[in-house]
Backbone as a printed PyTorch tensor [residue, N CA C, xyz], in Angstrom:
tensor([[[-33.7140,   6.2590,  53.5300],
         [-32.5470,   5.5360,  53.0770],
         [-32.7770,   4.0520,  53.3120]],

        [[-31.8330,   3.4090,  52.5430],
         [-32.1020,   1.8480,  52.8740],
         [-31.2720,   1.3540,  53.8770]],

        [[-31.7600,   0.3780,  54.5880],
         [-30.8050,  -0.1990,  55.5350],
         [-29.4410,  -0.2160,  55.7000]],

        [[-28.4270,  -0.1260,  54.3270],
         [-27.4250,  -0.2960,  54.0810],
         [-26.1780,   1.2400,  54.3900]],

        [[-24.7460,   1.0240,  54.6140],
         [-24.1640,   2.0520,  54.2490],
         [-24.1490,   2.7400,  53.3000]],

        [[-24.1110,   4.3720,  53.6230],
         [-24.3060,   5.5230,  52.1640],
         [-23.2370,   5.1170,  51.2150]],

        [[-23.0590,   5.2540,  49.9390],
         [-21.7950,   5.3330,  49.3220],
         [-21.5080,   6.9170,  49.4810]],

        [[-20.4130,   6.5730,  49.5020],
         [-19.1410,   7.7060,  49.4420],
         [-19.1730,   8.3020,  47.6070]],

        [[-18.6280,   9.6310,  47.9680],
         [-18.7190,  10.8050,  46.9440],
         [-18.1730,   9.7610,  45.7690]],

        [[-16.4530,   9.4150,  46.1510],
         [-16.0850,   9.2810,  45.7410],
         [-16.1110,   7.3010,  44.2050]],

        [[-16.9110,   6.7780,  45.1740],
         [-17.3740,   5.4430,  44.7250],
         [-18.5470,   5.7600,  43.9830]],

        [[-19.1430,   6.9370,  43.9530],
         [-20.6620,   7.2880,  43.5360],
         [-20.1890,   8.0640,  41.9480]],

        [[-19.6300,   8.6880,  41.9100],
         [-18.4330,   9.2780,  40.8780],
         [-18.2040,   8.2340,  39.8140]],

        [[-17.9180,   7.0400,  40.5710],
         [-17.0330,   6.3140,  39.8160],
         [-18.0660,   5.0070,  38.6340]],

        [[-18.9880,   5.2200,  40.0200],
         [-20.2520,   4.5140,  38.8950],
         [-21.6780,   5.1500,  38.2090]],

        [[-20.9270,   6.6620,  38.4110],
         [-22.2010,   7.6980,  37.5200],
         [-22.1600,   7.2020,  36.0680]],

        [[-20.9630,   7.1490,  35.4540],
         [-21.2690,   6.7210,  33.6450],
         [-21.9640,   5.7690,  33.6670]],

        [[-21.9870,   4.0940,  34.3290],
         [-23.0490,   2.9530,  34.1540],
         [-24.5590,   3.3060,  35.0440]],

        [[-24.4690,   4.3670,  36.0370],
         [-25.5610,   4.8100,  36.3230],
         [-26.6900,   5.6080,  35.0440]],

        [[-25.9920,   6.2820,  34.2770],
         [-26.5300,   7.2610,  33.7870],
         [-26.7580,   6.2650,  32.3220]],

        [[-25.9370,   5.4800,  31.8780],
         [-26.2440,   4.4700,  30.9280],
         [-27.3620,   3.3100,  31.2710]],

        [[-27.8620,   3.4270,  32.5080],
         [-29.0480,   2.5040,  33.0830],
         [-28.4090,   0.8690,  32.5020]],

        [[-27.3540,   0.5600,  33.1230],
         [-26.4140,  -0.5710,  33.3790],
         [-26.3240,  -0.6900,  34.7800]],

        [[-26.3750,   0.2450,  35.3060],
         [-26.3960,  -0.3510,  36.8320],
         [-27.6820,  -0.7940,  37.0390]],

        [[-28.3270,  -0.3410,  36.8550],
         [-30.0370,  -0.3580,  37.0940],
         [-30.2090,  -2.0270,  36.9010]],

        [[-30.0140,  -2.1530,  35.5170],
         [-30.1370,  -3.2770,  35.0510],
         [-29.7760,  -4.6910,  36.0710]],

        [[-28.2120,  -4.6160,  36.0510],
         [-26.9620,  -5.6580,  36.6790],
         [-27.0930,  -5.4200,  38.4380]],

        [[-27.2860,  -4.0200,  38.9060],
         [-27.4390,  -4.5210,  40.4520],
         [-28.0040,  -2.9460,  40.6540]],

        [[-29.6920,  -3.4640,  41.1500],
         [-30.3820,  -2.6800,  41.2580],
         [-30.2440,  -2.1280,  42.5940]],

        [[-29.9320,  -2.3270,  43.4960],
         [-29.2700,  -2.1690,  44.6910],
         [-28.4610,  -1.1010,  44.9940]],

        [[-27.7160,  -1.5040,  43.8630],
         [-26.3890,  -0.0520,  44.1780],
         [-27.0460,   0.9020,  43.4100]],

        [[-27.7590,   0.8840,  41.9730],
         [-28.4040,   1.8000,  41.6740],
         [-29.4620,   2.7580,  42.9230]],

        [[-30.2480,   1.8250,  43.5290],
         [-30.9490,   2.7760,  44.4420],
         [-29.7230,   3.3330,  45.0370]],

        [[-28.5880,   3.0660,  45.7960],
         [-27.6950,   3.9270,  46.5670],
         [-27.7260,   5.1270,  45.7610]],

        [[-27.1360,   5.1200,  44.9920],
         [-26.6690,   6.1980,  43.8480],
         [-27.4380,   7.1840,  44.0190]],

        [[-28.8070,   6.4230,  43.5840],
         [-29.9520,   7.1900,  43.5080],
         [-30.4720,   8.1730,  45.2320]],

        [[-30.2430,   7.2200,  46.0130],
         [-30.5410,   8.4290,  47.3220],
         [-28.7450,   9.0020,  47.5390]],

        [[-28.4320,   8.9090,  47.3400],
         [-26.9890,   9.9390,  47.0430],
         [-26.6060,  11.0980,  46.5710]],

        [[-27.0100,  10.7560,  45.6320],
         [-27.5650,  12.0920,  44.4710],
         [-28.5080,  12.9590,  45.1210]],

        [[-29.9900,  12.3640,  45.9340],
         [-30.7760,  13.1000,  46.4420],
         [-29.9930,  13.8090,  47.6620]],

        [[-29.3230,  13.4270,  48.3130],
         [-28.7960,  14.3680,  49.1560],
         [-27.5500,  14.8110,  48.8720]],

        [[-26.6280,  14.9780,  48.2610],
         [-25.4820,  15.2620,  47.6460],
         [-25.3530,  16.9120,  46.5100]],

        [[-24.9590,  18.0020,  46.6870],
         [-25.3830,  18.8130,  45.4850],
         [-23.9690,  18.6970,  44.4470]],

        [[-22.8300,  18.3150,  44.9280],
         [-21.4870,  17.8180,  44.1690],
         [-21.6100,  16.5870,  43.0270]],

        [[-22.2820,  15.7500,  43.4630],
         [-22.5330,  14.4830,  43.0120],
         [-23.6770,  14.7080,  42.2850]],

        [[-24.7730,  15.4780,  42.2160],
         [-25.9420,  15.9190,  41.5200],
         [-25.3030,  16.6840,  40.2340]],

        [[-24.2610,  17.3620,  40.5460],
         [-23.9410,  18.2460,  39.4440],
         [-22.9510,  17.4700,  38.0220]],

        [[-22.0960,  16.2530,  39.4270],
         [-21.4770,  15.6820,  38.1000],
         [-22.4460,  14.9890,  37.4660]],

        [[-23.6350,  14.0480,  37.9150],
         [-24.4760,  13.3270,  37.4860],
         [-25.1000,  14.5270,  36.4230]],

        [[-25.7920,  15.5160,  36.6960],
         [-25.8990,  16.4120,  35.5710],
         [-25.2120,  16.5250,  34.2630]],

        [[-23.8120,  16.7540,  34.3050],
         [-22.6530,  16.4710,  33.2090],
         [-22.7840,  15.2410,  33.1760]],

        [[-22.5260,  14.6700,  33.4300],
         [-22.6320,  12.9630,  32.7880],
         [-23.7250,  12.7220,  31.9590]],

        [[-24.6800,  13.0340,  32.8120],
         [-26.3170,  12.8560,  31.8420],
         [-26.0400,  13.5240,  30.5670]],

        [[-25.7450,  14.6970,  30.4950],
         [-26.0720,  15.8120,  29.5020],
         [-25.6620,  15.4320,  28.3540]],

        [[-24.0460,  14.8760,  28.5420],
         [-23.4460,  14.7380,  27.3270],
         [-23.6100,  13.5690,  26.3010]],

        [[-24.2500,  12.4250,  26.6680],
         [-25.0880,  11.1040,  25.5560],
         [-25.9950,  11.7110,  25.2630]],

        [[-27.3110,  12.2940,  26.2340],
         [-28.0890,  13.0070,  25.4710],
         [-27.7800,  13.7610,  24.4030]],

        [[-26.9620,  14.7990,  24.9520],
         [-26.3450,  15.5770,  23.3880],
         [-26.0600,  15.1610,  22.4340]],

        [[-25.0650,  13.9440,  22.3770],
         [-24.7760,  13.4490,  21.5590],
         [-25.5890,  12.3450,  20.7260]],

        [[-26.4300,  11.9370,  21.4070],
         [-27.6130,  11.1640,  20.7500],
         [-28.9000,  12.4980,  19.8510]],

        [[-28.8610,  13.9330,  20.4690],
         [-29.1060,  14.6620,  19.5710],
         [-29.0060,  15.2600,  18.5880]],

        [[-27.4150,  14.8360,  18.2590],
         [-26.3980,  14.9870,  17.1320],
         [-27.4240,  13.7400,  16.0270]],

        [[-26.8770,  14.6350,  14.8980],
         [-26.9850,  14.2580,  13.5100],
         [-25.9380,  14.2880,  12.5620]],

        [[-25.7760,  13.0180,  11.7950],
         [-25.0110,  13.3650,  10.7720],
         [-25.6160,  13.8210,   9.7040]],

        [[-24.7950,  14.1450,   9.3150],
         [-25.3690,  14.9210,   7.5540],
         [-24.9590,  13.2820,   6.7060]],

        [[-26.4380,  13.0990,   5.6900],
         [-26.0580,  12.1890,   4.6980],
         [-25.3060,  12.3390,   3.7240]],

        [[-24.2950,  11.4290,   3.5810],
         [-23.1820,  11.6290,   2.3670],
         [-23.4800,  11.6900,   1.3680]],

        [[-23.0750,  12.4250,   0.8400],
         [-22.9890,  13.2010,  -0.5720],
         [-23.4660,  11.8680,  -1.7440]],

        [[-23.9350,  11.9620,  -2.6860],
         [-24.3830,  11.4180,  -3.7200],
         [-23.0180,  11.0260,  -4.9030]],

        [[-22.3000,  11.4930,  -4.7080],
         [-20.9980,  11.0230,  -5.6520],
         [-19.8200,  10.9250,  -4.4200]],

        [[-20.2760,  10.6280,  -3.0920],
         [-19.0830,   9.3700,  -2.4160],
         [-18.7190,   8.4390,  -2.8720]],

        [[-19.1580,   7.5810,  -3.6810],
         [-18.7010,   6.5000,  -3.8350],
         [-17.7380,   6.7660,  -5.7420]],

        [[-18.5310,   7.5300,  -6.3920],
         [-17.9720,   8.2250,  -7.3520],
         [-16.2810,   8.9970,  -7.0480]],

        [[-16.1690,   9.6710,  -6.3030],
         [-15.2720,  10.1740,  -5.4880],
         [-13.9450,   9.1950,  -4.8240]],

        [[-14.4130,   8.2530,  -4.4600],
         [-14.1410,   7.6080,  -3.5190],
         [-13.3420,   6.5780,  -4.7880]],

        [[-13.9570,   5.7880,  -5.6260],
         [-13.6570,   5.3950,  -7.0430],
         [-12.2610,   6.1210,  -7.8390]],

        [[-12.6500,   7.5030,  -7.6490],
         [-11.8800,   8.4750,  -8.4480],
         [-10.1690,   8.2840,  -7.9230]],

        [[-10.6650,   8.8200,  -6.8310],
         [ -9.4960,   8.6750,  -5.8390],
         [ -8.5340,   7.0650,  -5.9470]],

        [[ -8.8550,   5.9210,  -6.3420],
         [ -8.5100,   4.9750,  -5.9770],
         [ -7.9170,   4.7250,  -7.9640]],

        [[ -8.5260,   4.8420,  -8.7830],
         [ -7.9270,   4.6770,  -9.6780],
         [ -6.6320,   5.2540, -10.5350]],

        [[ -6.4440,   6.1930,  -9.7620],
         [ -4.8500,   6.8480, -10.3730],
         [ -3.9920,   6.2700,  -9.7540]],

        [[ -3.6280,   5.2490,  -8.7740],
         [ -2.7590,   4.2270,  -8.5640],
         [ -2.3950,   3.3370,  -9.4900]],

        [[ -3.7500,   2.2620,  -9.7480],
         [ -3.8410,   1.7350, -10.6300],
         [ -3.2220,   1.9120, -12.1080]],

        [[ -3.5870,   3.4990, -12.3810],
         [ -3.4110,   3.9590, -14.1580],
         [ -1.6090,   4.1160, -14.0560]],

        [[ -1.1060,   4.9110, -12.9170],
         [  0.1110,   5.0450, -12.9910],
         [  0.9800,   3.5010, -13.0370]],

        [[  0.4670,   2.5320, -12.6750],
         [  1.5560,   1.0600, -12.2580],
         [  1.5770,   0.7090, -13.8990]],

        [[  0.1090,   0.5860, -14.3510],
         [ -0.2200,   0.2200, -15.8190],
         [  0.2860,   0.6680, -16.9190]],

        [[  0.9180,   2.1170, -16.5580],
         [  1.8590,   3.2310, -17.1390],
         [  3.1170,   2.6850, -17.5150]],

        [[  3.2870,   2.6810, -15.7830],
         [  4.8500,   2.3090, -15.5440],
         [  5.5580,   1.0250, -16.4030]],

        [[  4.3120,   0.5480, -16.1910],
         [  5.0750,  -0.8590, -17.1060],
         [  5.2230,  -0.9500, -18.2670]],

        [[  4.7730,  -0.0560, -19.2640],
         [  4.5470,   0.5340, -20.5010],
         [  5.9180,   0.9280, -20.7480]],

        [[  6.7860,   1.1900, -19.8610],
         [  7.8480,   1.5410, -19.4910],
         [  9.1030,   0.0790, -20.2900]],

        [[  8.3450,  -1.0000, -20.5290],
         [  9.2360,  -1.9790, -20.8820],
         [  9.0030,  -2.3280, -22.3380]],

        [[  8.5080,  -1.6470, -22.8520],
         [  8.1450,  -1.2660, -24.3980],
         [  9.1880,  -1.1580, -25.1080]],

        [[ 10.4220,  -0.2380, -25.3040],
         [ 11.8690,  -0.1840, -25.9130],
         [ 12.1340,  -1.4710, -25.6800]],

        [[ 12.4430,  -2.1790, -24.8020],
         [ 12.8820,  -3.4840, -24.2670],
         [ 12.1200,  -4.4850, -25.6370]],

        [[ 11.1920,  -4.2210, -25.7160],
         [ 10.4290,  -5.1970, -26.3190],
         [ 10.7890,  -5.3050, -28.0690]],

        [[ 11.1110,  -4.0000, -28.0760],
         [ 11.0820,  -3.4460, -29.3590],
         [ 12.8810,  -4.1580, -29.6930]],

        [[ 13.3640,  -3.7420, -28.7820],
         [ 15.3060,  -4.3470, -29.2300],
         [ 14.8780,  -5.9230, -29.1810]],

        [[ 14.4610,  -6.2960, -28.2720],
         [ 14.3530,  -8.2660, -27.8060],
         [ 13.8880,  -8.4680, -29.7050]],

        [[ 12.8710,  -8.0380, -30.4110],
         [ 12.5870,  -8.1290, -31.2180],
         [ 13.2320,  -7.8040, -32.0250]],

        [[ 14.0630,  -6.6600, -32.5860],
         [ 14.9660,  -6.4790, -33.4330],
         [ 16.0380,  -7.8840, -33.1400]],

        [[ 16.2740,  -8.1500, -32.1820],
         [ 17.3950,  -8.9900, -32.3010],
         [ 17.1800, -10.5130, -32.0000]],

        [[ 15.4750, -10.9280, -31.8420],
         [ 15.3160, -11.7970, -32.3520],
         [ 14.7480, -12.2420, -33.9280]],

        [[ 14.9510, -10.8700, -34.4060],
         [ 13.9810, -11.1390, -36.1570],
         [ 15.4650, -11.2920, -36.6100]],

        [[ 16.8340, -10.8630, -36.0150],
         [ 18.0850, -10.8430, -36.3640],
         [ 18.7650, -12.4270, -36.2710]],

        [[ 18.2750, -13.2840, -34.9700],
         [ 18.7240, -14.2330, -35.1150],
         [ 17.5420, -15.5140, -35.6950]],

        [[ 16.9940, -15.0930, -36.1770],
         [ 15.4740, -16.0370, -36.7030],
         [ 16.0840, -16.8780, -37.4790]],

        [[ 15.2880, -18.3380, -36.6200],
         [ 15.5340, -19.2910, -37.5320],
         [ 16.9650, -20.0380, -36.8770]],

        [[ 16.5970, -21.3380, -37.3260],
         [ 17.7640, -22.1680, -36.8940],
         [ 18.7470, -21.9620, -37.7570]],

        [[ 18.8440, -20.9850, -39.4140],
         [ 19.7580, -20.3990, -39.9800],
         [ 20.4370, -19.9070, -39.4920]],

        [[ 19.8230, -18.7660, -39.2540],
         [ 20.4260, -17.3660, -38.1420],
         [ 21.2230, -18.1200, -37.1500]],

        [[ 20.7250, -18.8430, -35.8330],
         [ 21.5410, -19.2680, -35.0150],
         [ 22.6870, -19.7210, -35.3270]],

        [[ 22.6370, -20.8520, -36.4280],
         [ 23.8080, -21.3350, -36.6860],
         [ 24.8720, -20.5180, -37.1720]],

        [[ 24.5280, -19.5120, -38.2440],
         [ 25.5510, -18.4890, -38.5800],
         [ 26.1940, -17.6280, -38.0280]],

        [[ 25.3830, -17.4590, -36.3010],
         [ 26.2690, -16.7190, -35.6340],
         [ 26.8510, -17.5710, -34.8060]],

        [[ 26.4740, -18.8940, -34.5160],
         [ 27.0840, -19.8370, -33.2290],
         [ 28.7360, -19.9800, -34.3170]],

        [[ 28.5000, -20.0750, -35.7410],
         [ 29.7180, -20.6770, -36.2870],
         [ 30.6400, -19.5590, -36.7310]],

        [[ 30.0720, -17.8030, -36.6960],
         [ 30.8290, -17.2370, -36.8160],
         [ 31.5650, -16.2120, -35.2560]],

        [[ 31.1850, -17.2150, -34.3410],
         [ 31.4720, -16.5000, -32.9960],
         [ 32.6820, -17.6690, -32.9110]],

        [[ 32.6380, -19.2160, -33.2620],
         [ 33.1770, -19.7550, -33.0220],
         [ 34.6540, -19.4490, -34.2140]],

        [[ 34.6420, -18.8460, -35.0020],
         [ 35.3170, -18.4160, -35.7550],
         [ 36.1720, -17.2170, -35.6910]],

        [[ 35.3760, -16.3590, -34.8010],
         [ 36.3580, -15.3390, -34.4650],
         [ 36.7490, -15.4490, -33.0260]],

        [[ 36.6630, -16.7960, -32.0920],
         [ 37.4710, -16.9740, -31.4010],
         [ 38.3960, -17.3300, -31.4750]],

        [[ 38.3490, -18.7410, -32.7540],
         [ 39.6620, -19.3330, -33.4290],
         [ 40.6390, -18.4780, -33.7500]],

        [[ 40.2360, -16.9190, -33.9810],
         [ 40.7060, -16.3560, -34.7780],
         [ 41.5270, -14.9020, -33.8680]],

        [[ 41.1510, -14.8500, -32.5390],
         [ 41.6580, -14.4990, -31.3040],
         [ 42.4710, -15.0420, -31.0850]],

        [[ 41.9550, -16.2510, -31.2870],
         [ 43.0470, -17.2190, -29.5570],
         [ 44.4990, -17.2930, -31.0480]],

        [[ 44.6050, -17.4880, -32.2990],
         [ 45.7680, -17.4300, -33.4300],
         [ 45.9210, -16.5200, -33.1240]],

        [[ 45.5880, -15.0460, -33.0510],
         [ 46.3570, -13.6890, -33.2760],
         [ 47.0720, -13.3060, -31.6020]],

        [[ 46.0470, -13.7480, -30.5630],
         [ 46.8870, -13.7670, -29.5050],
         [ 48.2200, -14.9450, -29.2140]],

        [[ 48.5800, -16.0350, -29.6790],
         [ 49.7040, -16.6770, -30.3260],
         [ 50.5770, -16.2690, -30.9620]],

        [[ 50.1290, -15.1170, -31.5010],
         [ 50.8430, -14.7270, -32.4510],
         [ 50.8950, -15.3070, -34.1970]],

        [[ 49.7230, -16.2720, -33.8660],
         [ 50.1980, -16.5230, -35.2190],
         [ 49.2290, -16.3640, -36.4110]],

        [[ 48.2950, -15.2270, -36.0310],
         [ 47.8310, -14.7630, -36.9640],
         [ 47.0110, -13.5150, -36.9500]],

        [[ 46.4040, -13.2470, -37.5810],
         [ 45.8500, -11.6830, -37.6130],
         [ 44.9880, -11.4060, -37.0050]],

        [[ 44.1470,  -9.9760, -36.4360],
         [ 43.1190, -10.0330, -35.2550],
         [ 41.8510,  -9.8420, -36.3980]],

        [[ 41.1070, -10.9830, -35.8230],
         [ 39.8120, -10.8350, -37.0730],
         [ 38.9200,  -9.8660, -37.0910]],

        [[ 38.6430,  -9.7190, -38.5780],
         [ 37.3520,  -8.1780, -38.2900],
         [ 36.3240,  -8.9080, -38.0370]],

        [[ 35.4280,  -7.6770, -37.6180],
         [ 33.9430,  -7.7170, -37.1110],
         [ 33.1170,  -7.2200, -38.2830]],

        [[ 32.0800,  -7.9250, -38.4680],
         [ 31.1830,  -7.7930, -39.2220],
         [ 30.2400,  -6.8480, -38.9380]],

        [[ 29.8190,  -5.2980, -39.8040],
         [ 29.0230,  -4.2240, -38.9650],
         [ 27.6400,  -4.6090, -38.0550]],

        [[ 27.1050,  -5.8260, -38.5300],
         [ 25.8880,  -5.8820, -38.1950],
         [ 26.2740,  -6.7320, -37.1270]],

        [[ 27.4570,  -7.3160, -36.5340],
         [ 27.8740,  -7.9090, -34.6810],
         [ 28.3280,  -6.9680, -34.2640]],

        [[ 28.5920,  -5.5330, -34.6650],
         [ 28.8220,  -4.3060, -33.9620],
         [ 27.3590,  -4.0560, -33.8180]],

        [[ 26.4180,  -3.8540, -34.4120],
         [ 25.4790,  -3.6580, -34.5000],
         [ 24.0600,  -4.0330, -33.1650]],

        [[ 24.5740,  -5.5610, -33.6240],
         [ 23.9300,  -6.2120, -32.2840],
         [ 24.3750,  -5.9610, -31.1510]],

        [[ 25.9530,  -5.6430, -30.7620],
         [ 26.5010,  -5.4750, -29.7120],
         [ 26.0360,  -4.0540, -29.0910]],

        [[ 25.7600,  -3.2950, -30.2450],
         [ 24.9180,  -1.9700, -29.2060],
         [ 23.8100,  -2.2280, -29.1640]],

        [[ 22.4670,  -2.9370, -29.9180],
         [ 21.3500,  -3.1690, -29.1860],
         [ 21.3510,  -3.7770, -28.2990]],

        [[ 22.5360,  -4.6530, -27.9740],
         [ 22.4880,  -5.2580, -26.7950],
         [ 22.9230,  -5.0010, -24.9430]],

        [[ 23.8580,  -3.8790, -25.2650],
         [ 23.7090,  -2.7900, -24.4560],
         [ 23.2960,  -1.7980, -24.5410]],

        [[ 22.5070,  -1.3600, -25.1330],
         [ 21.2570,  -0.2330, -24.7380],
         [ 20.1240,  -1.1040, -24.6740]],

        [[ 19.9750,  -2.3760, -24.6490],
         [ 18.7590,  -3.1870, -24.0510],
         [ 18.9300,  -3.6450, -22.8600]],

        [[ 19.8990,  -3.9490, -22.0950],
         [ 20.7450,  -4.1960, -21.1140],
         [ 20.5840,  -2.5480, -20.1540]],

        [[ 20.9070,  -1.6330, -21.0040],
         [ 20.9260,  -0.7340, -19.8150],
         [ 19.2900,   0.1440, -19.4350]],

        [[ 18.8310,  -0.0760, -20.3560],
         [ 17.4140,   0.5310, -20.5180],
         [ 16.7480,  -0.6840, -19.7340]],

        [[ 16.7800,  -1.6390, -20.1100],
         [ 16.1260,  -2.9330, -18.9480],
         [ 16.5200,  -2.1640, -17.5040]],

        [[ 17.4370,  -2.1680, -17.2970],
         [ 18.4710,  -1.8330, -15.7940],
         [ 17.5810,  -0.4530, -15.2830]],

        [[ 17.5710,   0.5300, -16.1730],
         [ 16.7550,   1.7210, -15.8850],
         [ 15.4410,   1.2950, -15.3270]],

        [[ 14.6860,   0.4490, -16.3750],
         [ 12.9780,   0.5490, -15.9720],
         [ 13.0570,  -0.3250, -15.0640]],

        [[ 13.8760,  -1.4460, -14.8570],
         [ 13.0230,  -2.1140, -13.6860],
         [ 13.6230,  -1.3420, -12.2420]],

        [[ 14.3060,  -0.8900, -11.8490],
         [ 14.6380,   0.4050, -11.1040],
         [ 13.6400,   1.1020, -10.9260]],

        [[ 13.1560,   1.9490, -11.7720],
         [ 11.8690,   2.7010, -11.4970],
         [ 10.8390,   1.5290, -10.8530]],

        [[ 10.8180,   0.6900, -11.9370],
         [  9.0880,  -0.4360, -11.3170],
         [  9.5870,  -0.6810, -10.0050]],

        [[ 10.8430,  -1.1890,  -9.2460],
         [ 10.8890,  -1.5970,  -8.4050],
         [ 10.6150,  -0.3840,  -7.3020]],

        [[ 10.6610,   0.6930,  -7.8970],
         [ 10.3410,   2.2430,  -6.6900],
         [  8.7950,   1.9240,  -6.8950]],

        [[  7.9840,   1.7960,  -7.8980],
         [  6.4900,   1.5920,  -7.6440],
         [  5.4620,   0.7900,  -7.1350]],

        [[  6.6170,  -0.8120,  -7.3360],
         [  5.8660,  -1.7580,  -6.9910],
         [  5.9850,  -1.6670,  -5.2800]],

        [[  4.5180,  -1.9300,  -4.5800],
         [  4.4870,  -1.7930,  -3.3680],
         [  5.4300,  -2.9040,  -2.6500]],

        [[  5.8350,  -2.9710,  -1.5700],
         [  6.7710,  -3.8370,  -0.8140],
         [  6.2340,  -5.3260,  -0.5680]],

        [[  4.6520,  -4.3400,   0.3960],
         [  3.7130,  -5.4810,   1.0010],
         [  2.4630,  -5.1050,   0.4490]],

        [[  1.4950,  -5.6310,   0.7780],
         [ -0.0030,  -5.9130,   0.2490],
         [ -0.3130,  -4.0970,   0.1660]],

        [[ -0.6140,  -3.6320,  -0.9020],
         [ -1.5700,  -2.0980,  -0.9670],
         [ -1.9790,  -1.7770,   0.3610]],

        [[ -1.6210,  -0.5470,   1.0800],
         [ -2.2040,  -0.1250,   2.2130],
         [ -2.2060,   0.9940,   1.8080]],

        [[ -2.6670,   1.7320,   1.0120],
         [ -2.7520,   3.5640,   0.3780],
         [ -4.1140,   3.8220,   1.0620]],

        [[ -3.7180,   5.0780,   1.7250],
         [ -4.6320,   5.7790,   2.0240],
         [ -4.1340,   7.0740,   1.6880]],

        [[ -6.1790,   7.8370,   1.0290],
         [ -5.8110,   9.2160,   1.2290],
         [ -6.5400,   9.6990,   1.9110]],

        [[ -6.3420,  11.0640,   2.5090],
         [ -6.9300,  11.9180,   3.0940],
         [ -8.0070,  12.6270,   2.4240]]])
């Protein structure tokens, strides 16, 4: 033995993992020799040092298996049906597009505008007299009934899809994982 006090079971225990990783050896060769005549007389401390040893070895005898040849194919696969569904979803604003257009080929032209700015202003004139009383309630022309339902079923179909997009669109930055 060396000049010094034995270590105890319990301090010898505690530095078997950097013993057995040859870190003690390295950083303080000193306490490594303790260890080392410790172990020689010790059969408790021999046995955990046994388990300790055994199991890096083992595991440094472990192998992985090389990954498969269409991981990254796979891996690809997996990641693009997010993508196809959002690209979908928004496809989703298509009707929308289709009324915005009916009812801008309806007001086309600084013609168009004017004929409805002067016949809106006309059947208010024509309100605000009949609510006076002093004159008749004006008709509607089929095609401002007309617009008035593309304009709520564009209104409510807008209201629908962005509802859905807003259930798809993520909150914060993409964090999808699959299993």
């Amino acid at each position: 033995m060396s000049g010094q006090t034995p270590l105890a079971c319990a301090r010898v225990r505690v530095l078997l993992e950097s013993y057995v990783d040859q870190d003690l050896a390295r950083d303080d060769p000193q306490r490594a020799q303790q260890v080392r005549e410790h172990l020689a007389g010790c059969a408790d401390c021999r046995r955990q040092h046994h388990q300790a040893a055994s199991v890096p070895f083992r595991l440094k005898a472990l192998t992985s298996p090389p990954p498969r040849e269409s991981l990254t194919a796979d891996v690809m696969k997996a990641i693009t049906p997010a993508r196809t569904r959002d690209r979908r979803a928004w496809t989703l604003l298509a009707p929308e597009a289709v009324l915005a257009s009916f009812i801008l080929w309806y007001l086309s032209g600084l013609d168009g505008l004017g004929s409805i700015a002067s016949g809106i202003a006309g059947d208010l004139q024509g309100l605000a007299g009949w609510g006076a009383g002093s004159g008749s309630l004006p008709s509607v022309p089929p095609v401002d009934v007309l617009l008035l339902l593309a304009l709520i079923a564009l209104t409510a179909i807008a209201a629908y899809h962005l509802s859905i997009l807003i259930e798809l669109t993520p909150k914060a930055l993409p964090t999808r994982r699959r299993a």
